[in-house]
Backbone as CSV, one residue per row, in Angstrom:
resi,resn,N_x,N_y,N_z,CA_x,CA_y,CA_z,C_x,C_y,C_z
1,UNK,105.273,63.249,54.036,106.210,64.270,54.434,107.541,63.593,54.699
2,UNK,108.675,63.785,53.985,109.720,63.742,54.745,110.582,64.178,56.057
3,UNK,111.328,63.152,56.484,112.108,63.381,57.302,112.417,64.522,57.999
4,UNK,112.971,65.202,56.964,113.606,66.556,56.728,112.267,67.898,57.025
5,UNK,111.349,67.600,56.503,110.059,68.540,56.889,109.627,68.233,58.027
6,UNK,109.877,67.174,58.468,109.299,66.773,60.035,110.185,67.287,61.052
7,UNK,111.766,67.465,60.801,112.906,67.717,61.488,112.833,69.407,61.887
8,UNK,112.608,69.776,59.928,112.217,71.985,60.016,110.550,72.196,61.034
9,UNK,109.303,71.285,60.793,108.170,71.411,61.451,108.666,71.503,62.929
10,UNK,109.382,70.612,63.284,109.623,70.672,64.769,110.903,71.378,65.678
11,UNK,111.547,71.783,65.014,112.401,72.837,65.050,111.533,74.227,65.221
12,UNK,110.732,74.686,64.081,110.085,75.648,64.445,109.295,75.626,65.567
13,UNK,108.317,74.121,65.669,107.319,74.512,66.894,108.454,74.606,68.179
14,UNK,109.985,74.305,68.618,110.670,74.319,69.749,110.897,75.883,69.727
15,UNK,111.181,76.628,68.621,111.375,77.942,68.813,110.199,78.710,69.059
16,UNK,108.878,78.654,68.933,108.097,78.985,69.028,107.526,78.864,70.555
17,UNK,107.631,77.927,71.143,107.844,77.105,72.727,108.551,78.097,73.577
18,UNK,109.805,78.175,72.554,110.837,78.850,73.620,110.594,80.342,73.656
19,UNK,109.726,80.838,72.583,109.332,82.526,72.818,107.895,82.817,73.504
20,UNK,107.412,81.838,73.413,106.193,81.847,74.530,106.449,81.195,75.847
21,UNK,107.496,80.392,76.306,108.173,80.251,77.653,108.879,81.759,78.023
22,UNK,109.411,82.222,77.518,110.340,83.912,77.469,109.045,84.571,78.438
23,UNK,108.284,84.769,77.006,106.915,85.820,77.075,106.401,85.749,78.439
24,UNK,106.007,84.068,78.680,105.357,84.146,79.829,106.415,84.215,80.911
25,UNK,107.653,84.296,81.231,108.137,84.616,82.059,108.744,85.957,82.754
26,UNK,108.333,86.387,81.256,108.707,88.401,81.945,107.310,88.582,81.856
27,UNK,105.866,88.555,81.582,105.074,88.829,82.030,104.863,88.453,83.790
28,UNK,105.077,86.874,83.879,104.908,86.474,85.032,106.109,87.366,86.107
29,UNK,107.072,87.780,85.703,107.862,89.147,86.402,107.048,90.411,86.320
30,UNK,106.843,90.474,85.572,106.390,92.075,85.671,104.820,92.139,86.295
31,UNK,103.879,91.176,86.248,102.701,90.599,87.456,103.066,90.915,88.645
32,UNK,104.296,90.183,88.726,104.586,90.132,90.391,105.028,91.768,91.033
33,UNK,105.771,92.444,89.909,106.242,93.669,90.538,104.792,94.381,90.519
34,UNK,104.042,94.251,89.882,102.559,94.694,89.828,102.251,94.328,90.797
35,UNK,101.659,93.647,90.912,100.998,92.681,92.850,102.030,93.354,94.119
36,UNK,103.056,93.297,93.906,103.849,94.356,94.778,103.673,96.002,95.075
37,UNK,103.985,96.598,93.892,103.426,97.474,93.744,102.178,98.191,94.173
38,UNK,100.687,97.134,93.705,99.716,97.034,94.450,99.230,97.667,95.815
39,UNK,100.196,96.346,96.459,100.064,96.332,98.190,100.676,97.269,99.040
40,UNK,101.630,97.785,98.111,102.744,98.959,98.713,101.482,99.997,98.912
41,UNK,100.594,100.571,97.707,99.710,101.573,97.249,98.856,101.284,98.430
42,UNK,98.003,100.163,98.104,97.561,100.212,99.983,97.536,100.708,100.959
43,UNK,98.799,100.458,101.522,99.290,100.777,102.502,99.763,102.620,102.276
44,UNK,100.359,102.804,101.172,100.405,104.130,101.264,99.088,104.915,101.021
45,UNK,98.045,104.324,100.426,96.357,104.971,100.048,95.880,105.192,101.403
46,UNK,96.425,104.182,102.654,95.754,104.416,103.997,96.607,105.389,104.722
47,UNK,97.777,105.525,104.847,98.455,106.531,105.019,97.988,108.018,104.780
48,UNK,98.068,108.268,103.378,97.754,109.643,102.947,96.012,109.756,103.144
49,UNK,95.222,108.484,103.358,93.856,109.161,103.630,93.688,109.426,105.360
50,UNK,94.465,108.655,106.171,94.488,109.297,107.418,95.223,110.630,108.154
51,UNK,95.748,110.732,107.259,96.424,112.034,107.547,95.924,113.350,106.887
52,UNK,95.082,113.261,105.499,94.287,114.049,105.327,93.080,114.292,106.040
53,UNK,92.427,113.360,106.937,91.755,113.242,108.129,92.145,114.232,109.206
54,UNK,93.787,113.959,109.665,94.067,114.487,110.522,94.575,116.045,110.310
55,UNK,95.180,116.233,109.213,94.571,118.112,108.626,93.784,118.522,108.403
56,UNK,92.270,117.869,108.048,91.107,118.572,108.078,90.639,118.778,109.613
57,UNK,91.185,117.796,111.023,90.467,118.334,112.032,91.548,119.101,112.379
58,UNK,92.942,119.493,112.054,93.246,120.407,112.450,92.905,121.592,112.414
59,UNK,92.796,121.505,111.139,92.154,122.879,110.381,90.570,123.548,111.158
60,UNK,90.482,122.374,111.575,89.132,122.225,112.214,88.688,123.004,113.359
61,UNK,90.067,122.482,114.033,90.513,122.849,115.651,90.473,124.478,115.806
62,UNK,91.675,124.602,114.652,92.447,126.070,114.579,91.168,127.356,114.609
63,UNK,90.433,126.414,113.547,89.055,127.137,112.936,88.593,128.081,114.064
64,UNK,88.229,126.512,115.106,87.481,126.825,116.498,88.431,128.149,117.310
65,UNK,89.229,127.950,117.258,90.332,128.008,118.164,90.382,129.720,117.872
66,UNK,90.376,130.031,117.021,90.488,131.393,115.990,89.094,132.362,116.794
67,UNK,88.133,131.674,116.718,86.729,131.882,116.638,86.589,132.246,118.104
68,UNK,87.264,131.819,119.236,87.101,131.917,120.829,88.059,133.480,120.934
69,UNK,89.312,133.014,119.897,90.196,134.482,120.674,89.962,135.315,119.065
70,UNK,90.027,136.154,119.086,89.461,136.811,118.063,90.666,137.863,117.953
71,UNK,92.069,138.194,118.640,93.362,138.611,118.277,93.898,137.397,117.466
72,UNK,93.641,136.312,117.783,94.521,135.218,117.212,93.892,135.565,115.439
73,UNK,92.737,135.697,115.247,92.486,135.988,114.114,92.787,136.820,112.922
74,UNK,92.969,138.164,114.042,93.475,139.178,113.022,95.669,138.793,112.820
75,UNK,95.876,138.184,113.686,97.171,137.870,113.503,97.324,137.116,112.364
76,UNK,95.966,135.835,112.522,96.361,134.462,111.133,96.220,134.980,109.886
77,UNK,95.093,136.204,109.697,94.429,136.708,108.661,95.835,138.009,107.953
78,UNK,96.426,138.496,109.017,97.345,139.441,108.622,98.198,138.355,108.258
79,UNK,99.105,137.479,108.585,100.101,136.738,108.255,99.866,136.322,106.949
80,UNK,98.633,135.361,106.412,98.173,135.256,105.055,97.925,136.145,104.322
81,UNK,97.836,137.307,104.446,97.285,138.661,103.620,99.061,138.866,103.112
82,UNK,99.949,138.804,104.577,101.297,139.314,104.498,101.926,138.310,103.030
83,UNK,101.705,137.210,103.251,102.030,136.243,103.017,102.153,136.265,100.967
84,UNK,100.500,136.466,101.293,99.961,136.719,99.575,100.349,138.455,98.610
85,UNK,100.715,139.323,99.429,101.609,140.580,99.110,102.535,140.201,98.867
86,UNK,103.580,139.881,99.588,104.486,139.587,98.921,104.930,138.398,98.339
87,UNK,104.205,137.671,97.956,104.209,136.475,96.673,104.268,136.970,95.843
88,UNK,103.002,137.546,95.764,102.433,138.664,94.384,103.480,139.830,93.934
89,UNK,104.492,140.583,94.774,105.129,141.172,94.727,106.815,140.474,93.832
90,UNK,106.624,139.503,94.806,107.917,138.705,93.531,107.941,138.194,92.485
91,UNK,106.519,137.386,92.374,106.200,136.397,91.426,105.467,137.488,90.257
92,UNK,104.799,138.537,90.515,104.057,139.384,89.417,103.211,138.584,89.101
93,UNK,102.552,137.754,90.029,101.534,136.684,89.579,100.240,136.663,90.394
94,UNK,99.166,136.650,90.032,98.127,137.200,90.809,97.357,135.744,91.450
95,UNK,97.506,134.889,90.864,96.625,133.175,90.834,97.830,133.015,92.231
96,UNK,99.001,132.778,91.694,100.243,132.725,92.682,99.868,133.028,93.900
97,UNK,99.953,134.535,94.059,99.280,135.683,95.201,98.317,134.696,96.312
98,UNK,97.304,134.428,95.226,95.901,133.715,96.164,96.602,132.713,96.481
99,UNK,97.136,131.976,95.659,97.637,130.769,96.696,98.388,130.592,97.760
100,UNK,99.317,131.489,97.371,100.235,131.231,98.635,99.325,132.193,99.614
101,UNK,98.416,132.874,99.615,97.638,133.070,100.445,96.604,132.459,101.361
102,UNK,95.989,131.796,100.592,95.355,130.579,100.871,95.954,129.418,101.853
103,UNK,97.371,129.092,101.385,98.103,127.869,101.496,98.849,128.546,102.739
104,UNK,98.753,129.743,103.130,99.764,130.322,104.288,98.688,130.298,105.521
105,UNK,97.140,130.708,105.314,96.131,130.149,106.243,95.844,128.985,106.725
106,UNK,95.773,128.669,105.369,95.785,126.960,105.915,96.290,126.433,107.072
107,UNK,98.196,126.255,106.268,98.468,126.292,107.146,98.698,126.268,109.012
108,UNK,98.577,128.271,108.835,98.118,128.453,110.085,97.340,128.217,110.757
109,UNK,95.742,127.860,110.267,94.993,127.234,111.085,95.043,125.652,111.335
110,UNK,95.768,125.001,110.311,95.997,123.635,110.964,97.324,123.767,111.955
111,UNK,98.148,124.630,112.249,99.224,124.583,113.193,98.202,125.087,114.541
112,UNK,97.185,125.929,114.515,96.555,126.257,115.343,96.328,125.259,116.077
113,UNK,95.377,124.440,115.244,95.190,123.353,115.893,95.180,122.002,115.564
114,UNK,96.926,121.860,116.194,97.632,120.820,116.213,97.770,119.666,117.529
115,UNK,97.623,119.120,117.908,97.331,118.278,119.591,98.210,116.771,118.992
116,UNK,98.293,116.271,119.955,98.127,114.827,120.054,97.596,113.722,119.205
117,UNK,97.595,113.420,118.195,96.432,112.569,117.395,96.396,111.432,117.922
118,UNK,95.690,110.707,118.114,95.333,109.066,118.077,94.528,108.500,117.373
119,UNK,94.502,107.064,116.768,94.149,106.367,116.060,93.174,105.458,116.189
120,UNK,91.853,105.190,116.289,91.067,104.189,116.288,91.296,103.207,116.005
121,UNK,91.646,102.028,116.007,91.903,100.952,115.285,90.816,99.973,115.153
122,UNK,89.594,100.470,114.708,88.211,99.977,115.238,88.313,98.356,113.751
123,UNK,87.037,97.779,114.246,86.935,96.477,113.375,86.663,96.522,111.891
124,UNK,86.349,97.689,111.357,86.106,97.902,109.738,86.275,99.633,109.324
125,UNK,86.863,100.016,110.394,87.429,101.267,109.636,88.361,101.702,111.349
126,UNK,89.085,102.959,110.432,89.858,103.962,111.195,89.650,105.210,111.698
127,UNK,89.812,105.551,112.595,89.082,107.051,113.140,90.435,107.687,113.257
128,UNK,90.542,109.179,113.144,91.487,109.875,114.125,90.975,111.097,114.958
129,UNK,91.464,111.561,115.961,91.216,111.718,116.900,92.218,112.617,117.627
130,UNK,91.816,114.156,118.231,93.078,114.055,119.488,92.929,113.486,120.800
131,UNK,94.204,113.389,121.357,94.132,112.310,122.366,93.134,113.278,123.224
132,UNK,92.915,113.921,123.227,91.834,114.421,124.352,90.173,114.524,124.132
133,UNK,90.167,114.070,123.161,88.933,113.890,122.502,88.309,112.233,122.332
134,UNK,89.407,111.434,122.888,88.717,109.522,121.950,87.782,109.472,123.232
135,UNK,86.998,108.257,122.619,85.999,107.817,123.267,86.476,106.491,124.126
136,UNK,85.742,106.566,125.086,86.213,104.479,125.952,85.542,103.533,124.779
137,UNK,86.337,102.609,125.715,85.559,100.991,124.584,86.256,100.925,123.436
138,UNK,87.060,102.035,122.626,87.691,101.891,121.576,89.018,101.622,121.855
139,UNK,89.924,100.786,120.771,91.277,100.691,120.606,92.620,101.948,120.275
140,UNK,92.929,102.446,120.921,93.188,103.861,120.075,95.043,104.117,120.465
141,UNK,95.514,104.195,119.436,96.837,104.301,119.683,97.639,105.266,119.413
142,UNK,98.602,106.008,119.781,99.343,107.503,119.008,99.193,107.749,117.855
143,UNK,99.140,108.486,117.055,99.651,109.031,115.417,100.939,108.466,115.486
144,UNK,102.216,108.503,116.327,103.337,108.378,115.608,103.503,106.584,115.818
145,UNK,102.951,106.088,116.751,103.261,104.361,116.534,102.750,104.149,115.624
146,UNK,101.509,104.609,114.967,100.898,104.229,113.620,101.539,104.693,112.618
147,UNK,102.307,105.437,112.475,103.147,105.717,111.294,104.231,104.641,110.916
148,UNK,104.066,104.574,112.609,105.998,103.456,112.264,105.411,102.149,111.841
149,UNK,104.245,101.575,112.531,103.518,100.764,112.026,102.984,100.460,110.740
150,UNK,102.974,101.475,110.033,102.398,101.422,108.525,103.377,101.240,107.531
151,UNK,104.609,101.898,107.998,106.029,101.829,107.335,106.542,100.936,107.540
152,UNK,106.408,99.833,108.738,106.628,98.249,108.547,105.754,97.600,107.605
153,UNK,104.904,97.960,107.627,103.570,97.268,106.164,104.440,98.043,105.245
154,UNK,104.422,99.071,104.841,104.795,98.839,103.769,106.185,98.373,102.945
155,UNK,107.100,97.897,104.097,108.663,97.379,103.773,108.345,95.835,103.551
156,UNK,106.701,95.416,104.030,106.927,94.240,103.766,106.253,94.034,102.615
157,UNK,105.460,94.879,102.313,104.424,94.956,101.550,105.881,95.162,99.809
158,UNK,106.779,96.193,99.977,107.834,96.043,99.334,108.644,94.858,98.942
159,UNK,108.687,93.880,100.128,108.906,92.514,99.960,108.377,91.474,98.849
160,UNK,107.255,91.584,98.768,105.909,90.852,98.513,105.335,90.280,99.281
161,UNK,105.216,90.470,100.300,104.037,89.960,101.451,102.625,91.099,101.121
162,UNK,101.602,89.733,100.816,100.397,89.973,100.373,99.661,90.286,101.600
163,UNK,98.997,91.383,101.372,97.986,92.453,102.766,96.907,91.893,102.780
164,UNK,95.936,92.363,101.642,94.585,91.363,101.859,93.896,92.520,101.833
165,UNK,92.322,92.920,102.109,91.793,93.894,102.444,92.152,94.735,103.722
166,UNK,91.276,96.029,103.833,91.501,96.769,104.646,91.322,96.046,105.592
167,UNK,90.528,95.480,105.852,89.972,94.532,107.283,91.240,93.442,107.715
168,UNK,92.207,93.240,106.579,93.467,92.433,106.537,94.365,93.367,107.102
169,UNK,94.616,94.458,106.418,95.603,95.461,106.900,95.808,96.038,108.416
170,UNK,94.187,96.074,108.775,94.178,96.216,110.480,94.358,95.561,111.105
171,UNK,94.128,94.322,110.501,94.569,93.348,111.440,95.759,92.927,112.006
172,UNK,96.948,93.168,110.457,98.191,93.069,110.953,98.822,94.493,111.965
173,UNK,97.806,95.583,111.612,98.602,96.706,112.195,98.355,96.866,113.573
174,UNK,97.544,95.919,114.247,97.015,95.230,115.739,97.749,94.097,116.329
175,UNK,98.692,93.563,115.312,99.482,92.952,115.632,100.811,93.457,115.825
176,UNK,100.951,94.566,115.046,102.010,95.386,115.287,102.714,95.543,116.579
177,UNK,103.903,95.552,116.889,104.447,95.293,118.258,105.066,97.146,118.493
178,UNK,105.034,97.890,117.417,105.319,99.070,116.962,104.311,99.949,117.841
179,UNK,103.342,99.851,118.286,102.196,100.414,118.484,101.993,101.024,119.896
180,UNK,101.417,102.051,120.092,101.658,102.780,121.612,100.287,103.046,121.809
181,UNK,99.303,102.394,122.857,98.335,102.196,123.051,97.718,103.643,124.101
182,UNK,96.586,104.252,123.274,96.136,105.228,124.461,95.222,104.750,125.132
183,UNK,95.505,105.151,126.396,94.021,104.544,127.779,93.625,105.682,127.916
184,UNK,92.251,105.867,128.020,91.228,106.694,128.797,90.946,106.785,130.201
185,UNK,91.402,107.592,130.939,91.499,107.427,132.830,90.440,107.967,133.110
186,UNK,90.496,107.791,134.257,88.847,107.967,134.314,88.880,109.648,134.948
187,UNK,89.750,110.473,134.554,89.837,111.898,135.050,89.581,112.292,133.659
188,UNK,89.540,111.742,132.733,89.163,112.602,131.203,90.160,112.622,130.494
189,UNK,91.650,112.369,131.370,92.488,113.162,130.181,93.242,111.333,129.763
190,UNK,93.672,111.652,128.527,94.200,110.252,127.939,95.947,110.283,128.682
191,UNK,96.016,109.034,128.740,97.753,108.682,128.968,97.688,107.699,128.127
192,UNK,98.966,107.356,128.151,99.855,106.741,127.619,100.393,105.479,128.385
């Protein structure tokens, strides 16, 4: 082989070098916004599953709550009936109608029963809770310090600071300085 073929051979393999150095460096970017991305989801996956927690016991509450006064009922039931008339009346839509019928009960029975929430911060999972309901022996802190708490995870988690498992995630959110701790007195009712 000449010179000259050894000079074009290695010329090509440097360009070839230099598009697989490229390659792997916007992959190795776009990994990282992935792995970011990730941990953000996390933190927001625990978010939106504790708070769907905390509208199903509202809903829960209201349920009860409905069931003791039995005017409160025909009020929630007229308001959603009201609610789904005239949907149906603007929209000329009957699926519409039910929903916003549906979605106007709802609602109302989770505003029914709305309280205090607090947070378990137990060793392998999360409870919620109204504050008049937690148990002793547990860790249990407001709904709203845990919000602010989770929204620091996830600004860092935005950063790229790596979370780890759930069992990781509680841990930092126990470290959280964000956090408003409920005590159980010994009269029943929770403080602060």
């Amino acid at each position: 082989m000449t010179e000259t073929g050894w000079e074009e051979r290695m010329n090509g393999l440097r360009q070839q070098l230099t598009s697989i150095k490229s390659r792997v460096h916007a992959d190795s970017t776009r990994f990282k916004e992935l792995w970011r991305q990730a941990e953000y989801c996390k933190v927001r996956f625990l978010a939106y599953q504790l708070e769907a927690r905390r509208r199903s016991l509202a809903r829960s509450r209201g349920f009860a709550s409905l069931a003791e006064n039995k005017r409160g009922l025909y009020v929630t039931l007229g308001t959603a009936v009201g609610a789904s008339i005239l949907t149906g009346m603007i929209t000329k839509d009957g699926i519409a109608a039910a929903n916003a019928g549906a979605t106007g009960l709802n609602r109302a029975l989770q505003g029914l029963g709305e309280a205090d929430w607090a947070v378990c911060l137990g060793r392998k999972h999360l409870a919620v809770a109204s504050q008049d309901n937690i148990t002793r022996g547990d860790v249990w802190v407001t709904w709203d310090s845990l919000q602010t708490a989770l929204h620091e995870l996830e600004e860092r988690a935005k950063s790229g600071a790596s979370l780890g498992s759930l069992d990781n995630i509680i841990s930092e959110l126990k470290k959280s300085k964000k956090l408003l701790f409920v005590i159980r007195a010994s009269t029943g009712r929770a403080t602060k």
